[in-house]
N, C-alpha and C positions, 0 to 999 in steps of 0.2 A: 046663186046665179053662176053660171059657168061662162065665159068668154072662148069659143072656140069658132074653127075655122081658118087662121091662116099661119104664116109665118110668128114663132114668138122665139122674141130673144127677151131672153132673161135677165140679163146682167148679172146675176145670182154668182156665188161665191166660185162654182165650177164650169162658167161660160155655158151652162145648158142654153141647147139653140135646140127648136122643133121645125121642122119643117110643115109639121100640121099639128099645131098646140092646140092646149085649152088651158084658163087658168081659173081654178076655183076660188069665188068670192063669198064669203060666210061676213054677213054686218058689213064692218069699214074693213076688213082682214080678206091679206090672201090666205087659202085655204091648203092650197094646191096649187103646182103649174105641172103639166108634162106634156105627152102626145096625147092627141085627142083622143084615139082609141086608150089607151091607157084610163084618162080620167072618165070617159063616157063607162067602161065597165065599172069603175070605183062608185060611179055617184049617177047611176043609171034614171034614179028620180027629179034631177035637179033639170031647173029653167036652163038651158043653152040660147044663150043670143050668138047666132053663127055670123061671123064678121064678115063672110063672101072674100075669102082673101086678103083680105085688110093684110097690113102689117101692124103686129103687137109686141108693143116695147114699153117700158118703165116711163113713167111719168119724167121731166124733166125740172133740175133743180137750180135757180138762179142765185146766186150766194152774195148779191151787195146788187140794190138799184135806188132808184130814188124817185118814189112816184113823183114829188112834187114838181117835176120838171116835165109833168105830160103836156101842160100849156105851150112850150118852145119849140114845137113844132110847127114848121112854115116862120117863127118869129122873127122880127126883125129887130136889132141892138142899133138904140142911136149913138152913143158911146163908146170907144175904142172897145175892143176886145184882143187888142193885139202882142197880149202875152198873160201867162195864166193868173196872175191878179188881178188885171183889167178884165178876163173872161167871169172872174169870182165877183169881183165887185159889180159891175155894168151890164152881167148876164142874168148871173145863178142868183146872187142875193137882192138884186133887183126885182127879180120874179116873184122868188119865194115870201118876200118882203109885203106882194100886194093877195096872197092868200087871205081866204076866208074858209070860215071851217066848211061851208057847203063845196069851196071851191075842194077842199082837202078830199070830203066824199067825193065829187065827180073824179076827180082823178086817182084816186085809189080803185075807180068801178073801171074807169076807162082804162088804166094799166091793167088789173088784174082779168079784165077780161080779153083785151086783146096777147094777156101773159097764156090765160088758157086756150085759145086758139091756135096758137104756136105750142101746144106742147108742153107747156109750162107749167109743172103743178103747185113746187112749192116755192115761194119768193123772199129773200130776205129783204127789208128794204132800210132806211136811212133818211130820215124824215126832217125838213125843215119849211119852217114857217115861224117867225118871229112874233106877226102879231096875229096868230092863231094858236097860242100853242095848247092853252090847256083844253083837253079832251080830245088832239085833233090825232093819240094813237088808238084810241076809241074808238074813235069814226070810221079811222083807217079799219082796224079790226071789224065795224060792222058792215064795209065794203066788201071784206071778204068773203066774209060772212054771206051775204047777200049775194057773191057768184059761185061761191064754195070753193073757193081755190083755199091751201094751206099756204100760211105765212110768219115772218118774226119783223117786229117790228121793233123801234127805240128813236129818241128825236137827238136832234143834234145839237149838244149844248157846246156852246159857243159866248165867250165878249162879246163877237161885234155889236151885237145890239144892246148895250149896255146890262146890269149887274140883275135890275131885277128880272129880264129877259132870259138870264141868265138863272136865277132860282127859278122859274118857273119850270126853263128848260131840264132841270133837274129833277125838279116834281113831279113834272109829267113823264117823265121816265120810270123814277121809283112807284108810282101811282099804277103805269101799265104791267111795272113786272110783278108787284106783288096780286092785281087781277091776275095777271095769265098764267102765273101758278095754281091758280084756281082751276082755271079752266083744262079742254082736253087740248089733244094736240095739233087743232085746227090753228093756234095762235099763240106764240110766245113773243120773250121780249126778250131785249137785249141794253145796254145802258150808252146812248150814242154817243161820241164826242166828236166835233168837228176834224179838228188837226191841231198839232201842236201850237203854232202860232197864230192862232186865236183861241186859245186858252193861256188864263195867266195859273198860275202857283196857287194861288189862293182857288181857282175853280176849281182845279186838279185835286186839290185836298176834301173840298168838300162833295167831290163827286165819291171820293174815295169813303170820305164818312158817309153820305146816303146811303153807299152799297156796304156798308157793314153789317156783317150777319144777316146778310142778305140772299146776294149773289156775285158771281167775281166775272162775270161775264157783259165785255165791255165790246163794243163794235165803233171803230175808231179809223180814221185815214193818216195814213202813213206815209210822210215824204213823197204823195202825189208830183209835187211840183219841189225845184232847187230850192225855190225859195224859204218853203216848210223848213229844209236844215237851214237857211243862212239866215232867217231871222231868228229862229230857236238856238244859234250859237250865238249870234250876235246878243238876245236876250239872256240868255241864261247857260250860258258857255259849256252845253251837253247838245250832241247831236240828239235826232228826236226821238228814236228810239230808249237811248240812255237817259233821258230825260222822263220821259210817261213810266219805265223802267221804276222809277224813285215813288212813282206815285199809287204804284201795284196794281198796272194796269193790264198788265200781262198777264193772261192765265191757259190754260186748256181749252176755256171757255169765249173767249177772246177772237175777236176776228181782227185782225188787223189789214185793212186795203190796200191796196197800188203797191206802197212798199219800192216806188222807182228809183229813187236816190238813198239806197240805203247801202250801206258795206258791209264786209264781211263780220266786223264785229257785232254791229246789230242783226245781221241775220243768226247769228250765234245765241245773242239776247233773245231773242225769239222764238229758237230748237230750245234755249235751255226752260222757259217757260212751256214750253209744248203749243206756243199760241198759233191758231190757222191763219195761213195768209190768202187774200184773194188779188186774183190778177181780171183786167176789166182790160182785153186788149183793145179795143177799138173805141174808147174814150179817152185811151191814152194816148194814141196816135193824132187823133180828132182832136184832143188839147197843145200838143207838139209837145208834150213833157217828157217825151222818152219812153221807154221800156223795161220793165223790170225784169232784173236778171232770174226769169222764173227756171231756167235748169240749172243755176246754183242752189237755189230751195231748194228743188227737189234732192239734188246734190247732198246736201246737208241734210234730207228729213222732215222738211217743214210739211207741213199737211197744204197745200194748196188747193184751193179751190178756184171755179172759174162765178164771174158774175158780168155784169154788163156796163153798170154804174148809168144805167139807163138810154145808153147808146140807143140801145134794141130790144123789145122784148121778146126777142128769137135767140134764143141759147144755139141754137141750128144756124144761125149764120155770125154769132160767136166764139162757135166753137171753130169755123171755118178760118177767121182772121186770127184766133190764136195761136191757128196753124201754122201757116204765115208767117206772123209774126215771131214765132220762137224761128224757124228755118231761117230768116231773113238776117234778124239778130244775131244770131250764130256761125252767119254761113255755113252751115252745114246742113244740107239739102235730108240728111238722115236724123234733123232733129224736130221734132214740136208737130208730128201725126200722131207718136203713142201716146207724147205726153197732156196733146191736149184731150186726149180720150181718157185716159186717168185722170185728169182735172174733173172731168164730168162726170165723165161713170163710178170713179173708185174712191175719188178724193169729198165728190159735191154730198155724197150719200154717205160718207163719215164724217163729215161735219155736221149734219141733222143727225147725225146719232148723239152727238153729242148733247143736244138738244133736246130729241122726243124720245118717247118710250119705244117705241118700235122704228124698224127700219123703213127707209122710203127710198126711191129710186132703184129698188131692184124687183124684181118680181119672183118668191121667193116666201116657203110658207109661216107664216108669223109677220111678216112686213104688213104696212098700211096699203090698203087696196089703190094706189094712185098710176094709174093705166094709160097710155093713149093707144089711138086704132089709128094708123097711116094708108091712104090711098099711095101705094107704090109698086108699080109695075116694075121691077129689075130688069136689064137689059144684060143684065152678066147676072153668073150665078152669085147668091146670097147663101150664106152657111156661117159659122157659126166659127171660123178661123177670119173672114173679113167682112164683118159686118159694121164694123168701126170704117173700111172705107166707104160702104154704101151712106153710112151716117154723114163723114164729112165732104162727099163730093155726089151724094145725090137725092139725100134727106134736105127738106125744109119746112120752117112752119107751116107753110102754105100746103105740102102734105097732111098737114092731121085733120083728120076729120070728124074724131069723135077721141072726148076726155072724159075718164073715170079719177073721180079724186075724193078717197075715203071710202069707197065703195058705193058712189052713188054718178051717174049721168052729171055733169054740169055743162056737157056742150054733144051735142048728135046732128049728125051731120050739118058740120060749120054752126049750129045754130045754140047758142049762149045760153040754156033752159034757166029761166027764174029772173030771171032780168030783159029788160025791155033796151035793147041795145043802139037802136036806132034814135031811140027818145036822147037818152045818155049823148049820147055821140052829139044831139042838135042842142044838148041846154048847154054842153063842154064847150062846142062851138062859141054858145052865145057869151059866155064867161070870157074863153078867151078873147074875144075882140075888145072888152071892157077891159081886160089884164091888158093887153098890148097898146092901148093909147098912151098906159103911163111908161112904157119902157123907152 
């Protein structure tokens, strides 16, 4: 199948930009990308689906969400929320608390499909539910499954729901990573932990003996909020980073989140392990916990990526507020447009490398076929020196029209193929009104 017909940026190692591309798809693989006359002579036999225009760009990569929070929307908290413990307790553990595994399917279908409409190909997510837990990254994976979007999953173990909530949460972690080894690269895992202050010593070690000789790859939150350090000192008199540090939780493999209240020696801790950080600008704002010093990261080397933490499942109007957000932070009006484009484009597609066999997020021959087609008319010229400004000041999800992901259709114009989206949407509905009587 060839993809040809309009504008194609690549992302690819040399910024190749076409003004009239085509990209060839062999299986889930790209084949080829160049100028359409180029490929039309190479592969003169091959199916052409001509885009009329379209705009053709790399699939988009979200690096930390958390389906379980797709019920809170429109919600209402009768409970203070008015600082980020009271948001954790009387919001998020509240909610998560009244999951069922069916609940867990709906919203893995409602997330990942409203992820693929926006753009969205591959999704990491961060999963909780206490008294759902065993099977519930299973389910998650066969939501995927079921819209075809790619994804990494892992749950998130945690005390607060006491100890054997706690083994479980561990089992069902080691349970999903030694499946997804198995499997291809439609779904891996990762080993999730809450935050340091709801993990004791004793969890910490045994999360560390599950993953022996396993894998070292742990996806964890990091000093989100002040309190993460001032009860992790208070308890155990190492900042958080120095302290999961001890428990060898740090690796190449390692995502470590938020990361807002951390200093320069934990960022250190963290270049010296090679471990990725994710920044989630507009959850962090939306919770008032600050902002992490993401151009000292880079500063230092850290591999940053961007995610949402489930703000939005539009990476396109993420990428917009981390724009923002670094210029604002900084004051300096000349910071945080390249580097939130490198969080996306450079940084988001070496972090799944890290992860799968082949590359994704760029279009580029030997990557996984994961494609979107944009309805965009430019009003200025688009080329292949600023197409990073058409991305963050005139791209949106609401632009994509049509999603290739693995080399197969899962969305043609606007319309979700293989799932029944409307249906989904009125059972989501009915669930949530039964979840919000008990908040």
């Amino acid at each position: 199948m060839i993809i040809a017909g309009g504008k194609l940026i690549t992302n690819d190692k040399n910024n190749n930009f076409y003004k009239n591309g085509a990209v060839v798809i062999e299986d889930n693989i790209i084949k080829d990308a160049a100028s359409y006359d180029e490929i039309i002579k190479k592969y003169p036999d091959e199916e052409v689906v001509d885009v009329k225009g379209k705009l053709i760009m790399p699939g988009l990569i979200c690096a930390h969400s958390h389906i379980y929070s797709t019920y809170a929307r429109g919600m209402s908290v009768s409970k203070p929320t008015d600082n980020f413990i009271h948001v954790l307790e009387n919001q998020w553990w509240a909610l998560d608390k009244s999951l069922t595994l069916e609940d867990v399917k709906l919203n893995g279908l409602v997330t990942y499909m409203e992820s693929v409409t926006n753009g969205v190909t591959t999704l990491i997510d961060h999963h909780a539910g206490p008294n759902a837990i065993e099977g519930s990254l299973f389910t998650l994976a066969d939501a995927a499954k079921d819209v075809g979007i790619r994804t990494s999953l892992c749950y998130e173990v945690s005390d607060r729901d006491g100890l054997e909530k706690r083994d479980l949460g561990i089992a069902e972690n080691i349970n999903w990573i030694k499946e997804s080894l198995k499997r291809d690269d439609m779904a891996s895992g990762l080993f999730g932990i809450h935050a340091s202050f709801t993990v004791s010593d004793e969890t910490l070690e045994k999360s560390r003996q599950a993953m022996e000789g396993l894998y070292d790859g742990y996806h964890v939150h990091i000093a989100e909020g002040l309190d993460d350090q001032w009860i992790t000192l208070e308890k155990y008199g190492k900042r958080v980073v120095e302290r999961l540090e001890g428990f060898d939780i740090f690796s190449r493999n390692t995502l470590a989140v938020h990361n807002v209240h951390i200093n320069p020696l934990e960022i250190s801790i963290l270049k010296h392990h090679d471990t990725m950080a994710v920044f989630n600008p507009e959850s962090n704002m939306n919770n008032a916990v600050g902002a992490p010093p993401v151009l000292d990261f880079l500063d230092k080397g850290l591999l940053v990526g961007l995610g949402t933490d489930a703000y939005t499942n539009d990476m396109f109007e993420s990428m917009k507020v981390a724009n923002i957000l670094m210029s604002h932070e900084s004051a300096d009006p000349t910071k945080g447009f390249s580097e939130t484009l490198h969080l996306q484009f450079k940084n988001n597609p070496l972090i799944m490398e890290r992860y799968l066999k082949r590359p994704v997020g760029r279009i580029e021959s030997g990557a996984y076929a994961d494609i979107i087609l944009l309805d965009y008319d430019p009003v200025t010229p688009l080329n292949a020196n600023n197409w990073g400004g058409h991305v963050l000041f005139g791209l949106s999800g609401k632009c994509v029209s049509d999603t290739i992901i693995n080399g197969k259709f899962v969305m043609k114009d606007r319309e979700i193929l293989g799932v029944d989206r409307a249906l989904i949407h009125a059972k989501s509905r009915e669930r949530a009104k039964e979840i919000w009587k008990n908040l």
